[in-house]
DRENPA-3360 file (N, C-alpha, C; in nm, 2 decimals, always signed):
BEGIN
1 = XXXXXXXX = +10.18/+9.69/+10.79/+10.14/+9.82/+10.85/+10.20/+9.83/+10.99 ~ +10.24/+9.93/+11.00/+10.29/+9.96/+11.13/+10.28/+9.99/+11.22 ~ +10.28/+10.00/+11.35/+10.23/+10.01/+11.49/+10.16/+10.13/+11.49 ~ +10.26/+10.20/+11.47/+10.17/+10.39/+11.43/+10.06/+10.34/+11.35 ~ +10.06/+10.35/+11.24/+9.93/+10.34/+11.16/+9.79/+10.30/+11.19 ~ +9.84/+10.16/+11.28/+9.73/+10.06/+11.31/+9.69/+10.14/+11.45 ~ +9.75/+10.23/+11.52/+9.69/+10.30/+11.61/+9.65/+10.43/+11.54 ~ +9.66/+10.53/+11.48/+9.64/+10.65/+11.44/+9.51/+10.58/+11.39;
9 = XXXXXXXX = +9.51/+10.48/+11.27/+9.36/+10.45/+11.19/+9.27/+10.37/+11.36 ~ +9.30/+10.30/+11.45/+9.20/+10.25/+11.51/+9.11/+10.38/+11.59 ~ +9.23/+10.48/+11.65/+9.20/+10.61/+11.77/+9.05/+10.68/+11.65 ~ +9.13/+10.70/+11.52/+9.04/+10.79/+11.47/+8.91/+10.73/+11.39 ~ +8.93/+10.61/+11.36/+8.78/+10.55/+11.32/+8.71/+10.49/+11.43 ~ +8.72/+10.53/+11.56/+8.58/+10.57/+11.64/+8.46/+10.67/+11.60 ~ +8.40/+10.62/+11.60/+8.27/+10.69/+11.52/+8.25/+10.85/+11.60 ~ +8.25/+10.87/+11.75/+8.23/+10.95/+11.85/+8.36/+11.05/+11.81;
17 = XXXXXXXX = +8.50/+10.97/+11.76/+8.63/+11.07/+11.76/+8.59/+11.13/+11.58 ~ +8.53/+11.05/+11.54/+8.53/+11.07/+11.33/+8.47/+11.18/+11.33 ~ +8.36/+11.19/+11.43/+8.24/+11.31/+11.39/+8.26/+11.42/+11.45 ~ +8.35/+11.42/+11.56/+8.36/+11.50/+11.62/+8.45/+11.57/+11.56 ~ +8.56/+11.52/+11.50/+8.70/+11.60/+11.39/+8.61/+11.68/+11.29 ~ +8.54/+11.64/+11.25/+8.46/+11.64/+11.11/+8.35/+11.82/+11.17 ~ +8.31/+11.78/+11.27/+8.21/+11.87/+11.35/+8.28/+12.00/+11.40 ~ +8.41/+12.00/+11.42/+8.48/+12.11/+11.47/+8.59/+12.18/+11.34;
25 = XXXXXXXX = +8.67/+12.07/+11.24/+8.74/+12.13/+11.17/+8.62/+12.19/+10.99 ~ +8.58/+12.12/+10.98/+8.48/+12.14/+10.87/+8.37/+12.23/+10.91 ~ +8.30/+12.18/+11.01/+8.18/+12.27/+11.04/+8.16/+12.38/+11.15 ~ +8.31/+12.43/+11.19/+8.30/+12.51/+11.29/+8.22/+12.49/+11.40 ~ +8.24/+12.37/+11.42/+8.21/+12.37/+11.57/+8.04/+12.33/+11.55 ~ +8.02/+12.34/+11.51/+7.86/+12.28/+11.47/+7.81/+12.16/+11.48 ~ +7.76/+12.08/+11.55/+7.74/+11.93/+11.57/+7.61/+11.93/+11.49 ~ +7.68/+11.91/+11.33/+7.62/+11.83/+11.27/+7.63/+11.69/+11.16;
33 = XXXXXXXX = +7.73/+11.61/+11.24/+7.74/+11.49/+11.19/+7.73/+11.42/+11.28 ~ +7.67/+11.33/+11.27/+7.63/+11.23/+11.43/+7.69/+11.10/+11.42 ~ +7.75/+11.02/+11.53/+7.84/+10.90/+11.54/+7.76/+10.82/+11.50 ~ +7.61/+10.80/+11.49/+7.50/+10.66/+11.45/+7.48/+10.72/+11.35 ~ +7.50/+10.78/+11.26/+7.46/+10.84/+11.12/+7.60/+10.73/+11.01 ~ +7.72/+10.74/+11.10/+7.84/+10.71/+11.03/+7.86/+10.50/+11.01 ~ +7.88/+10.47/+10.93/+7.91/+10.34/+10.86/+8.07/+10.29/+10.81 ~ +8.12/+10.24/+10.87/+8.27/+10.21/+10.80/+8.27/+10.16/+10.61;
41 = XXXXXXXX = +8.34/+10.26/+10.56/+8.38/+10.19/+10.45/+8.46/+10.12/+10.41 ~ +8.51/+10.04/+10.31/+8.62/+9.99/+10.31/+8.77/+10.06/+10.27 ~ +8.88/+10.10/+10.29/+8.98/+10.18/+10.30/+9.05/+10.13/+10.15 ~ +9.02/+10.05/+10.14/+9.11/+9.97/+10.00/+9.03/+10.00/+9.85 ~ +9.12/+10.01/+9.77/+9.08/+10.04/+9.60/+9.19/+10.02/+9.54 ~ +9.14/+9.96/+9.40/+9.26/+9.93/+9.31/+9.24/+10.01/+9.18 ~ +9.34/+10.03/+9.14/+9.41/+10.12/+9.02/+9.47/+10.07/+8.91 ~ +9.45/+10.09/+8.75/+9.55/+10.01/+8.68/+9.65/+10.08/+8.68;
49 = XXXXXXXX = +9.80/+10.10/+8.66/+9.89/+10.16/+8.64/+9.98/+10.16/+8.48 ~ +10.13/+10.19/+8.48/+10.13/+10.22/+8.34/+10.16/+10.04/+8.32 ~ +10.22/+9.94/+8.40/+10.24/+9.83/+8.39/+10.10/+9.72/+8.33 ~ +9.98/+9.77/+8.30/+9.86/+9.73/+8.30/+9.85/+9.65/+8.42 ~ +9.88/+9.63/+8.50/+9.86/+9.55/+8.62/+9.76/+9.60/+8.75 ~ +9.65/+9.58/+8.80/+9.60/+9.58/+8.94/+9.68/+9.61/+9.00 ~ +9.69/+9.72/+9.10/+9.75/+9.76/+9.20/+9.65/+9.82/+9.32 ~ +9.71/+9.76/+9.43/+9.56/+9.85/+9.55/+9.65/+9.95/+9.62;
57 = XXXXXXXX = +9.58/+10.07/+9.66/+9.59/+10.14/+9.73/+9.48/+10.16/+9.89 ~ +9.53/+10.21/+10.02/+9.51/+10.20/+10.16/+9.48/+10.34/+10.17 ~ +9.36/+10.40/+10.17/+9.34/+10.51/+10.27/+9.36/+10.48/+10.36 ~ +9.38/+10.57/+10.52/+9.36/+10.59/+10.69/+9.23/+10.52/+10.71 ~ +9.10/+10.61/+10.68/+8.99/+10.60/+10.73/+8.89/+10.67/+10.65 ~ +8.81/+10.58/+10.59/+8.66/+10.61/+10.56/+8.57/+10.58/+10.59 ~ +8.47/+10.69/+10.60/+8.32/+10.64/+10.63/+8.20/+10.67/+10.51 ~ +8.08/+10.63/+10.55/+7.96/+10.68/+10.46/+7.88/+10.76/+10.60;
65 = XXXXXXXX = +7.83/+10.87/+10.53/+7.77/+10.94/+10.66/+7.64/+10.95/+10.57 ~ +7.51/+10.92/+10.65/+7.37/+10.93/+10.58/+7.27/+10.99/+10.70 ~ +7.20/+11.05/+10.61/+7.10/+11.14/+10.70/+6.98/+11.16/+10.59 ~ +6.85/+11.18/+10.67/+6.75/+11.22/+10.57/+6.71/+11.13/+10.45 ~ +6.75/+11.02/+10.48/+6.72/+10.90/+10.38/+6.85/+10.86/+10.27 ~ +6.94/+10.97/+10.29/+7.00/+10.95/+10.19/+7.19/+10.93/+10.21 ~ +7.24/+10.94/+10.13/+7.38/+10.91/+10.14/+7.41/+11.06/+10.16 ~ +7.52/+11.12/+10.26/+7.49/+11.25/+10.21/+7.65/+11.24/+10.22;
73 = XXXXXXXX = +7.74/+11.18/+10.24/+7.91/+11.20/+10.24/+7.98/+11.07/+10.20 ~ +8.06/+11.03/+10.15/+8.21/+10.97/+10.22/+8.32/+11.02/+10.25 ~ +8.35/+11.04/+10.38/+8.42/+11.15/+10.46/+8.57/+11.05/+10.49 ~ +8.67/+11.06/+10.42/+8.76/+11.00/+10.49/+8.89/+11.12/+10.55 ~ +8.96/+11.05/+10.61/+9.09/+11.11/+10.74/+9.22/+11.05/+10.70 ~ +9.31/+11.15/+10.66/+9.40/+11.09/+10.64/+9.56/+11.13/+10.77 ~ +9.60/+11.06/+10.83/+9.69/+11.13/+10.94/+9.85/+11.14/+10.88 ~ +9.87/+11.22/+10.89/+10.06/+11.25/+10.85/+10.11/+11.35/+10.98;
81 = XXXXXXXX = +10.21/+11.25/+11.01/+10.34/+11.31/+11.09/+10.43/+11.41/+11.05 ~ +10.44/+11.34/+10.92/+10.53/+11.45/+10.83/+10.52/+11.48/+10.66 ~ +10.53/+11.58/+10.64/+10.49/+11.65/+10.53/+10.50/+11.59/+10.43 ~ +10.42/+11.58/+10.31/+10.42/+11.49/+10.22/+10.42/+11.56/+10.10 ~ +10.52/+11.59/+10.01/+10.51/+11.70/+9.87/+10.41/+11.65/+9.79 ~ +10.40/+11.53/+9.78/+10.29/+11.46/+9.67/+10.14/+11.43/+9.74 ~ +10.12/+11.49/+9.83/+9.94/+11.48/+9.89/+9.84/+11.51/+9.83 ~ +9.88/+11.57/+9.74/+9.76/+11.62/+9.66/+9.72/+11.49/+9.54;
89 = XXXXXXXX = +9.84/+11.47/+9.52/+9.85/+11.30/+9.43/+9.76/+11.20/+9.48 ~ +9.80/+11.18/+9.62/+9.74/+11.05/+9.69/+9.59/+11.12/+9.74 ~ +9.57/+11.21/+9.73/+9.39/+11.23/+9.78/+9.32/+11.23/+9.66 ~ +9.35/+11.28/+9.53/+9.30/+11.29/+9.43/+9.29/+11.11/+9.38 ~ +9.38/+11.02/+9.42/+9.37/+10.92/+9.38/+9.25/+10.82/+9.47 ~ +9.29/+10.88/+9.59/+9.14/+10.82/+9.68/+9.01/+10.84/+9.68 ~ +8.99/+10.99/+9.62/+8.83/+11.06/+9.60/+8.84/+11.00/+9.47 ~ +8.92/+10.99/+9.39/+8.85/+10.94/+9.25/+8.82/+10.80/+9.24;
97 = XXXXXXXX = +8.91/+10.73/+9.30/+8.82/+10.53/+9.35/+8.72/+10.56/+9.42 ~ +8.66/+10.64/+9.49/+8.54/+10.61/+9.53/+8.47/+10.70/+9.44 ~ +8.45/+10.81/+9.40/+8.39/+10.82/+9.29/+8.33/+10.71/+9.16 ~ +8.46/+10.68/+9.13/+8.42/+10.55/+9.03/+8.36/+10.42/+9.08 ~ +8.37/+10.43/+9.23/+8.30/+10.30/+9.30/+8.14/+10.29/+9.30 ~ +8.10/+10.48/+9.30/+7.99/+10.49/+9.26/+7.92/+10.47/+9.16 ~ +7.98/+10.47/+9.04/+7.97/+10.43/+8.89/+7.95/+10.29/+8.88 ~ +8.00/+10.19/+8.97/+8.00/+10.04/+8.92/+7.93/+9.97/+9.02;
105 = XXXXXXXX = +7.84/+10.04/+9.13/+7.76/+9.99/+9.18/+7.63/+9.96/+9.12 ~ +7.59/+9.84/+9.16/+7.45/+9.85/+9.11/+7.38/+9.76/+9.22 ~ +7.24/+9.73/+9.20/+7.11/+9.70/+9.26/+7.02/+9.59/+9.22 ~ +6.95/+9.52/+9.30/+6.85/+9.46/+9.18/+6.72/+9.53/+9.17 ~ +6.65/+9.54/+9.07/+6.52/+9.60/+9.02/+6.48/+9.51/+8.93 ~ +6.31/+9.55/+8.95/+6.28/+9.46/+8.85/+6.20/+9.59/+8.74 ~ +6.24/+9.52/+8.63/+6.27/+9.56/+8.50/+6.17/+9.55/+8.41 ~ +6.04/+9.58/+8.39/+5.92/+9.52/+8.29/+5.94/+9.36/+8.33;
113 = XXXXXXXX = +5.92/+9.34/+8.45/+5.84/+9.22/+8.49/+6.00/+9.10/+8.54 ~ +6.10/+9.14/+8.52/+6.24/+9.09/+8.54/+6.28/+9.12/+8.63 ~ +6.33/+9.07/+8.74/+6.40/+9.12/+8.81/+6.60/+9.13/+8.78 ~ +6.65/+9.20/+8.77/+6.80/+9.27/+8.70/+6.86/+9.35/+8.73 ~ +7.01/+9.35/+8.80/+7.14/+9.41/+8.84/+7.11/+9.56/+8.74 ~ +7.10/+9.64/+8.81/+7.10/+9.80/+8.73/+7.16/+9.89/+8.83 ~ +7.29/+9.98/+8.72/+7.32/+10.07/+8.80/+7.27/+10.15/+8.92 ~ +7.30/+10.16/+9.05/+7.29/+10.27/+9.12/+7.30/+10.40/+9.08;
121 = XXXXXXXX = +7.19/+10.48/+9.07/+7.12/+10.62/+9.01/+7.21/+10.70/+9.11 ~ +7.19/+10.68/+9.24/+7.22/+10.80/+9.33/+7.35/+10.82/+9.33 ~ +7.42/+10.96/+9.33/+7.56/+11.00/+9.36/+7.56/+11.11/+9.40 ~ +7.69/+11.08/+9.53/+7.72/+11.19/+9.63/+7.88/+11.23/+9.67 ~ +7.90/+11.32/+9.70/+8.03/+11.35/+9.72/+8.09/+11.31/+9.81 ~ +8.24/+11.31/+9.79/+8.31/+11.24/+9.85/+8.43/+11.39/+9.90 ~ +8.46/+11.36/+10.04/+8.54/+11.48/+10.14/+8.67/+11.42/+10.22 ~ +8.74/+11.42/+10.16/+8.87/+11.35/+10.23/+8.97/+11.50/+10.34;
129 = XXXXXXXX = +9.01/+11.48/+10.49/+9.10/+11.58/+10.49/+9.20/+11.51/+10.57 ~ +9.28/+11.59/+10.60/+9.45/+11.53/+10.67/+9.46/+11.62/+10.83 ~ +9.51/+11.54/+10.88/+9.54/+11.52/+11.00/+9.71/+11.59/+11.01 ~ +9.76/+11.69/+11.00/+9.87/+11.70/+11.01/+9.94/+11.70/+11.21 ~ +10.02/+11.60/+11.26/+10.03/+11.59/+11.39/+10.19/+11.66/+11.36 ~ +10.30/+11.75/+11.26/+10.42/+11.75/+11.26/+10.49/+11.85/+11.34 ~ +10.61/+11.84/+11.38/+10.63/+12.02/+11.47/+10.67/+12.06/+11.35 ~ +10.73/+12.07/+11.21/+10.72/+12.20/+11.11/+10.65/+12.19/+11.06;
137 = XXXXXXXX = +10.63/+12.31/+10.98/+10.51/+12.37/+10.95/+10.46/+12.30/+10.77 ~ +10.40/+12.26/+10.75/+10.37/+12.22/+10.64/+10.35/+12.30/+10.53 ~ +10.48/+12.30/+10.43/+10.51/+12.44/+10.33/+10.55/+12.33/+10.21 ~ +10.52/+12.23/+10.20/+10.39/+12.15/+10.08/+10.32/+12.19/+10.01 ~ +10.29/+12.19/+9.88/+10.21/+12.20/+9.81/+10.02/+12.15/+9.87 ~ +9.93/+12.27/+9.89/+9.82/+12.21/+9.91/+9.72/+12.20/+9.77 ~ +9.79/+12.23/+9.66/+9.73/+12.19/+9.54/+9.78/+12.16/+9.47 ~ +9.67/+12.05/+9.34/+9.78/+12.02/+9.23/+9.89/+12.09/+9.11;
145 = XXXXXXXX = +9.84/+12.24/+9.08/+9.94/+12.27/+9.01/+10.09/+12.30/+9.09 ~ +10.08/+12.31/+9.18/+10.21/+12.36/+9.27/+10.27/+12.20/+9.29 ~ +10.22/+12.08/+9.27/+10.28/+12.00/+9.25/+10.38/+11.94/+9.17 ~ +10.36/+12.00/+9.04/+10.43/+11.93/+8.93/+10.58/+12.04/+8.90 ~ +10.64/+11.91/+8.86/+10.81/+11.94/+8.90/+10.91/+11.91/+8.74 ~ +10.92/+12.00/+8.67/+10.99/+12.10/+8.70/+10.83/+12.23/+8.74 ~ +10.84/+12.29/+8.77/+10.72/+12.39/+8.77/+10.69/+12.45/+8.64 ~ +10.51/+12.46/+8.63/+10.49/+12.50/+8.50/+10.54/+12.61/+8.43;
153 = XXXXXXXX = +10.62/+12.63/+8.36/+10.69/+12.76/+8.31/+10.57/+12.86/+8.25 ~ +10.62/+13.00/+8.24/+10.58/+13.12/+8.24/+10.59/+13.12/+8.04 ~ +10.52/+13.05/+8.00/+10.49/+13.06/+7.87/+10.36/+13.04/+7.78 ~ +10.34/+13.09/+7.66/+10.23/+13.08/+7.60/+10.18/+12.96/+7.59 ~ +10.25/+12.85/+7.61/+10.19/+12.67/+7.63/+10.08/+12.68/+7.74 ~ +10.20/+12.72/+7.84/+10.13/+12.72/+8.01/+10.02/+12.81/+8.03 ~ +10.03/+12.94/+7.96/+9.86/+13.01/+7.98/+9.80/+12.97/+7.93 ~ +9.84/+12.90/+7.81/+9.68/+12.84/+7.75/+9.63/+12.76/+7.82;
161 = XXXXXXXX = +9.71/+12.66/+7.84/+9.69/+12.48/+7.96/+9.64/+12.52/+8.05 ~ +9.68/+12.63/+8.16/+9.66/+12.65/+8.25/+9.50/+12.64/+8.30 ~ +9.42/+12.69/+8.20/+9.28/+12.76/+8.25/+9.23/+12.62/+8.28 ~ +9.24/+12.54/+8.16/+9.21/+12.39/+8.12/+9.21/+12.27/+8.27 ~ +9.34/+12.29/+8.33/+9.38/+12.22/+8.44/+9.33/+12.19/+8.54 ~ +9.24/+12.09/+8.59/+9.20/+12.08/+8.72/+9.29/+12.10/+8.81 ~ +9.26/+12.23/+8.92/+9.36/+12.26/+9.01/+9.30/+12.20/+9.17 ~ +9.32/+12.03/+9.18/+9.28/+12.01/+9.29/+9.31/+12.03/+9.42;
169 = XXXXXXXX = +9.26/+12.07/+9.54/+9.27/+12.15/+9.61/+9.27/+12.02/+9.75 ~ +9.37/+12.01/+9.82/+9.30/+11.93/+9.96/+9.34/+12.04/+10.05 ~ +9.27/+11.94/+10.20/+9.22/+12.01/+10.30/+9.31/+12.00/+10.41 ~ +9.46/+12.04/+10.46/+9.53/+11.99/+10.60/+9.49/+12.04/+10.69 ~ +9.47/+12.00/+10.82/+9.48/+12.09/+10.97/+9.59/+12.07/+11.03 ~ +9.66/+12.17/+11.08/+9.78/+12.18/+11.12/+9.72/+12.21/+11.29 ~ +9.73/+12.03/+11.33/+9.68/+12.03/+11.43/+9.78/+12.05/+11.60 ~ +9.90/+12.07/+11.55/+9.98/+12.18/+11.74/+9.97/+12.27/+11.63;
177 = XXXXXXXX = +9.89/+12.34/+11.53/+9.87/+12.47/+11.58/+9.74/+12.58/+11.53 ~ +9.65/+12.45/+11.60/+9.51/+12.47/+11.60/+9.51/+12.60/+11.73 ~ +9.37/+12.67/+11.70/+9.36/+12.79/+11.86/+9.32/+12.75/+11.97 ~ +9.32/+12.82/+12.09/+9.28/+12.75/+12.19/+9.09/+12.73/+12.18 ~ +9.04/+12.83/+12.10/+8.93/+12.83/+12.09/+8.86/+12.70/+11.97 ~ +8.96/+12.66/+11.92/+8.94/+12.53/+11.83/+8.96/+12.40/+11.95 ~ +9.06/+12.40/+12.02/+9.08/+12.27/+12.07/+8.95/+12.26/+12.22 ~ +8.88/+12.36/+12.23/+8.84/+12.36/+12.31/+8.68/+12.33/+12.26;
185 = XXXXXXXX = +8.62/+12.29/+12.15/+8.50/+12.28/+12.07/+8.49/+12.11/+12.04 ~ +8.62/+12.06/+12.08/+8.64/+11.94/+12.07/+8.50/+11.84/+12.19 ~ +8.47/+11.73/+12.20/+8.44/+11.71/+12.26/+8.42/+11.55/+12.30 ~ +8.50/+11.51/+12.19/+8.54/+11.33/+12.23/+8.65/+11.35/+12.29 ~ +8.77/+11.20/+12.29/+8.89/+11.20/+12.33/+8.99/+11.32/+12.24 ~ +8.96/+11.35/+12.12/+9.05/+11.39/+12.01/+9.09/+11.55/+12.08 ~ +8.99/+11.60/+12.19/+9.01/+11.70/+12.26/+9.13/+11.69/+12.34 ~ +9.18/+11.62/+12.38/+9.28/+11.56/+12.49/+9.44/+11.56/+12.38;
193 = XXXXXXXX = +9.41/+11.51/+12.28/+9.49/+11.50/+12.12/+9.55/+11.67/+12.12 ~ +9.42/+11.71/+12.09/+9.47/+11.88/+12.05/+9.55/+11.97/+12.13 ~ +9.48/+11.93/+12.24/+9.56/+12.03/+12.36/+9.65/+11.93/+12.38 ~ +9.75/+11.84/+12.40/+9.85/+11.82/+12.45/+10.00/+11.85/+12.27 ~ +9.90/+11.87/+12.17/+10.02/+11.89/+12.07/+10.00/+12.05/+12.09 ~ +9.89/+12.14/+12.10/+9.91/+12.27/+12.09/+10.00/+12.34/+12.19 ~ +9.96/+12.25/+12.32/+10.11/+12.27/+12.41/+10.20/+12.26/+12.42 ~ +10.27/+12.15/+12.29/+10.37/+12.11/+12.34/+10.46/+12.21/+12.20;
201 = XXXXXXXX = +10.34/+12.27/+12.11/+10.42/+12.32/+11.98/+10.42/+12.46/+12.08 ~ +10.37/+12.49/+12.15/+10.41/+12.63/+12.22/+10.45/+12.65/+12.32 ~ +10.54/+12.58/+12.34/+10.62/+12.54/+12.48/+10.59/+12.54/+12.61 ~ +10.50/+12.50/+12.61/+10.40/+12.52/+12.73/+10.40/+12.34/+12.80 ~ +10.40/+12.40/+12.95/+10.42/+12.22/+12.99/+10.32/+12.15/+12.95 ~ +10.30/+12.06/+12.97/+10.13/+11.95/+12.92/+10.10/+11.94/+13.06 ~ +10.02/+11.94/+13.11/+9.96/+11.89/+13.23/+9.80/+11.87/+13.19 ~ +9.78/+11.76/+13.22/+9.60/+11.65/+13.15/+9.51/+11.78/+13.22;
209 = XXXXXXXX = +9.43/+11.81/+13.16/+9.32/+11.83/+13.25/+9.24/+11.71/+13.31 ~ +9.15/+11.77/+13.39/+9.05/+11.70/+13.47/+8.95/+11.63/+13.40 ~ +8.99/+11.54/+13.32/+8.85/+11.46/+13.21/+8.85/+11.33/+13.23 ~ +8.75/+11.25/+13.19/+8.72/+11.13/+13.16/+8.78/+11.13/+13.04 ~ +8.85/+11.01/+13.01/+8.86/+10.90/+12.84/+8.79/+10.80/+12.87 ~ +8.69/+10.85/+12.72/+8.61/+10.73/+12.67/+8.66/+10.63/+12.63 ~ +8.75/+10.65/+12.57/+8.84/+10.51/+12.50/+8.99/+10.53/+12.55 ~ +8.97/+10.46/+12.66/+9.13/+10.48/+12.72/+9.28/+10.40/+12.65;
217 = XXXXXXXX = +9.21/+10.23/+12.62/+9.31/+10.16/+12.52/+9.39/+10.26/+12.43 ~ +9.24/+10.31/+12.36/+9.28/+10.33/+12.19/+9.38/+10.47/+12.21 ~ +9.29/+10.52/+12.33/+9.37/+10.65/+12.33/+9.52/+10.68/+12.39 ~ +9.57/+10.56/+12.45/+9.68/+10.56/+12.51/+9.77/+10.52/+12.41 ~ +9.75/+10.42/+12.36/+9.82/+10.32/+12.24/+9.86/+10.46/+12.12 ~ +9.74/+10.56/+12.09/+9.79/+10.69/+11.96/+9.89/+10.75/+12.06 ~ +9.89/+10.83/+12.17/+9.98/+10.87/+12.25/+10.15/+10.84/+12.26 ~ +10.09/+10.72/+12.29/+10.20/+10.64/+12.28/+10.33/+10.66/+12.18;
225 = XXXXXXXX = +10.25/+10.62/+12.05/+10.35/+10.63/+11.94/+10.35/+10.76/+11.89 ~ +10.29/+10.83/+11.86/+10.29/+10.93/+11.81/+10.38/+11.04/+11.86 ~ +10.36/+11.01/+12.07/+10.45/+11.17/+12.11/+10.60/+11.14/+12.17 ~ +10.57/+10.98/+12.15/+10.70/+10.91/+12.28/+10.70/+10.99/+12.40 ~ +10.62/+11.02/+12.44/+10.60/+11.09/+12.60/+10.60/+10.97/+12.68 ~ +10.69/+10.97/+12.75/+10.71/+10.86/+12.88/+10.54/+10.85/+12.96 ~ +10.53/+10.93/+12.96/+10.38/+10.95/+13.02/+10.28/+10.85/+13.00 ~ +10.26/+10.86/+12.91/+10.17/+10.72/+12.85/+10.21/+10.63/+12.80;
233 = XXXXXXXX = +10.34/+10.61/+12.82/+10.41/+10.44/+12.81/+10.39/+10.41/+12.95 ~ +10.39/+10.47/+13.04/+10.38/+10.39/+13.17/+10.21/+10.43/+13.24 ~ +10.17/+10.52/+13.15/+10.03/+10.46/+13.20/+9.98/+10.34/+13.13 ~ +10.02/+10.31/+13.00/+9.98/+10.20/+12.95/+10.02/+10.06/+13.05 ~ +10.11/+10.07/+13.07/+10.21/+9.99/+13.14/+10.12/+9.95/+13.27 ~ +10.11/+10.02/+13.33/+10.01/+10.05/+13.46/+9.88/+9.98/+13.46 ~ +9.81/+10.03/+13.37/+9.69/+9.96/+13.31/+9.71/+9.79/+13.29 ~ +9.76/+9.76/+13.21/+9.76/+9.62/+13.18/+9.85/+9.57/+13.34;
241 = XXXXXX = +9.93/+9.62/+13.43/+9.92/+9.54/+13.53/+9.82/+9.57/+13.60 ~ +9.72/+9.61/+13.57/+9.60/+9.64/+13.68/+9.54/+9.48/+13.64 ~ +9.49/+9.53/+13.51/+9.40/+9.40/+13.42/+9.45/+9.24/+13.46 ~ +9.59/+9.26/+13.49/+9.67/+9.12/+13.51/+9.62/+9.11/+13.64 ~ +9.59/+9.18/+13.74/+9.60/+9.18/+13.89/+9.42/+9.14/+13.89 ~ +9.33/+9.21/+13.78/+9.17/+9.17/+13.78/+9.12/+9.24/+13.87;
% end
């Protein structure tokens, strides 16, 4: 995994940065997912393929989000730099391992006087969305039939099939070119994220506002790789000779 990765997944599985994305792009600004509600899940799932072989696949970041006694999400994040024609492939492949993860869970209960491994009854939905950080504009397919290549032809096969077809749908934010009234609803570090890409996609200088970072490491280290802005290579730089000096 690579340096980017291992910083994009650490910045954004902070529980305070997860709910906060989740709270502004999903629910309009509405704080209703809470950082102590949220649980890490595991990011890995395996697949058979046409080789009959085990194969695992890596989401970014998932969580379980519970409220009211119950399970009410698994919300995962997925970040891309750059546009990806087959996304609709790789999120359909992620919501459906956890779907099925729910199928093969089970419990112990006891059973007319036994106690015995029995399926897990409860099931809940699963919300995956993307993180788009690119300067062009993402003109990607955001669903599955606009995926498939050659394109479905204009024939009596294709209207019949068509109706039939799960047309799965994901969710990008095309984050330098969120509004100002979006980046400003933010209210973890990921606020600091928004406005310095919405600036920089509208040519506008970056100058930090006046804020506290909660998570200064995590947030310098995404910066870092993500914008190559000399800026936060030498604040990082700066920092650890502080830490060296004690």
């Amino acid at each position: 995994m690579g340096q980017k990765d291992i910083s994009e997944k650490t910045f954004i599985a902070l529980n305070d940065v997860f709910a906060d994305i989740f709270n502004v792009l999903v629910f309009g600004g509405r704080q209703l997912m809470k950082e102590e509600a949220l649980s890490d899940q595991s990011p890995l799932s395996q697949y058979k393929a046409d080789d009959e072989l085990l194969h695992e696949q890596e989401r970014d970041t998932f969580k379980l989000w519970r409220g009211h006694g119950v399970n009410l999400l698994l919300a995962g994040i997925e970040n891309q730099t750059e546009p990806d024609k087959d996304m609709p492939f790789r999120i359909i492949g992620y919501d459906g391992a956890a779907y099925r993860s729910q199928l093969l869970k089970t419990e112990e209960k006891e059973v007319d006087g036994n106690v015995k491994r029995v399926p897990v009854k409860e099931r809940y939905p699963v919300l995956t969305i993307v993180l788009y950080f690119g300067e062009r504009l993402w003109e990607y397919p955001k669903n599955l039939k606009e995926c498939f290549y050659p394109p479905l032809a204009e024939d009596e096969i294709t209207d019949a099939i068509k109706e039939y077809i799960q047309d799965y749908r994901i969710h990008v934010f095309d984050i330098p070119r969120l509004t100002k009234e979006q980046v400003q609803m933010f209210q973890s570090d990921f606020r600091i994220v928004a406005d310095y890409f919405t600036k920089v996609y509208t040519k506008d200088e970056y100058v930090a506002d006046d804020v506290v970072i909660q998570h200064v490491d995590e947030f310098l280290k995404l910066m870092k790789v993500l914008t190559k802005d000399k800026r936060f290579e030498e604040a990082t730089r700066a920092i650890a000779e502080k830490e060296k000096e004690g």
